[in-house]
N, C-alpha and C positions, 0 to 999 in steps of 0.2 A: 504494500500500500504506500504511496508518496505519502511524505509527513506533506503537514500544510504549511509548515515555516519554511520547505526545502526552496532554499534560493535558485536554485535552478529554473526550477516552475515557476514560480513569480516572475523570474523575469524571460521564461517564454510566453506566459502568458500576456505580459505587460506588451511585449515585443508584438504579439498579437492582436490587441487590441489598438495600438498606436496603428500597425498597417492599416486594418482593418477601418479606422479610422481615415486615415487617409484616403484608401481604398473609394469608401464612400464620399469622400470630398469630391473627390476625380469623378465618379459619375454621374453626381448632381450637378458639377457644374456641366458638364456633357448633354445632359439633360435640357440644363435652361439654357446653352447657347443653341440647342436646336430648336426649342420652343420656339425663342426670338428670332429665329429665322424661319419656319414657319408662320407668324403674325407678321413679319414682313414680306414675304412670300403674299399673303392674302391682301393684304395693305397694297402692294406693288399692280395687283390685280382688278383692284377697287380702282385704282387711279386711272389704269388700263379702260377699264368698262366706264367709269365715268367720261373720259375722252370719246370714248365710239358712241358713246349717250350725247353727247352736244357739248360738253362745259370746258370753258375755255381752257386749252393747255396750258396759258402759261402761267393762270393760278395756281396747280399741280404742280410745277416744271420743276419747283424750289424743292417741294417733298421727293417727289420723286429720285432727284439727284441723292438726296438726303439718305432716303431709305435704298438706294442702290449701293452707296458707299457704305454704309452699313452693315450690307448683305455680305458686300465681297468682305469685309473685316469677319465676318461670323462663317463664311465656308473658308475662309485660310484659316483661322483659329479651330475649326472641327480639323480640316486637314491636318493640322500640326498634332491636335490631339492624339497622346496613346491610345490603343483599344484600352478600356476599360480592365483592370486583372480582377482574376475572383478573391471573395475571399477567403481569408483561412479560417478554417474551422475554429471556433471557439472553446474546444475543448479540447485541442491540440494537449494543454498542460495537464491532461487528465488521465487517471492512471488507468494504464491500457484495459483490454479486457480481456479473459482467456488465461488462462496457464502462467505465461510466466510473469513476475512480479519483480523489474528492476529496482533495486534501491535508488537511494537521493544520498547519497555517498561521496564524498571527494574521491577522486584515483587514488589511487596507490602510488607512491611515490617512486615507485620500479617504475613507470611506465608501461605501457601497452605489450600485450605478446604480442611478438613477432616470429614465425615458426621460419624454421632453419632453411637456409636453401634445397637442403636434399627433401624436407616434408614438401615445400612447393615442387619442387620436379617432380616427387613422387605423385603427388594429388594432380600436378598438369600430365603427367604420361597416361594415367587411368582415368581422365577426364570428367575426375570429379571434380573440378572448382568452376 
């Protein structure tokens, strides 16, 4: 069972929740710069059909220009935007399920096994690894 003090997990879980956090920054604003280009999309449309309606163009002309410039700043800024990443699991710091149960333990101050050249040869010639 992970203790609840093991610093480890606190601070993947922390690490998780800051991504995650940010994660969702990145798609809402993704979100609202497509919005605003769709209402300018419709707007741009409106001006459109009010000119093929009768009313003079160059009351529009000023909008127009206006909400074009506009447009193209919000399809370079989607363009520049990353895809959106998923995110992570929020119970990443949670202790696994099933059989085995690592501890929250510092190393050992031996450091990591490392098996011998001849166990590697051996385990790559019978292609278990």
């Amino acid at each position: 069972m992970w203790a609840p003090e093991c610093p480890q997990m606190r601070f993947v879980a922390d690490v998780t929740a800051e991504v995650n956090a940010m994660r969702q920054h990145e798609s809402v604003e993704i979100a609202r710069l497509r919005g605003e280009l769709g209402r300018i999309e419709r707007r741009l449309k409106a001006i459109v059909d009010a000119i093929a309606d009768g009313v003079s163009a160059r009351t529009l002309k000023e909008e127009q220009l206006s909400l074009e410039s506009r447009r193209d700043d919000l399809e370079a800024a989607l363009a520049a935007a990353r895809t959106p990443q998923p995110l992570i699991h929020p119970g990443l710091a949670e202790e696994p399920t099933g059989g085995a149960s690592p501890s929250c333990t510092r190393p050992s101050s031996a450091g990591p096994t490392i098996p011998s050249s001849s166990t590697r040869s051996a385990a790559w010639s019978t292609g278990s690894c």
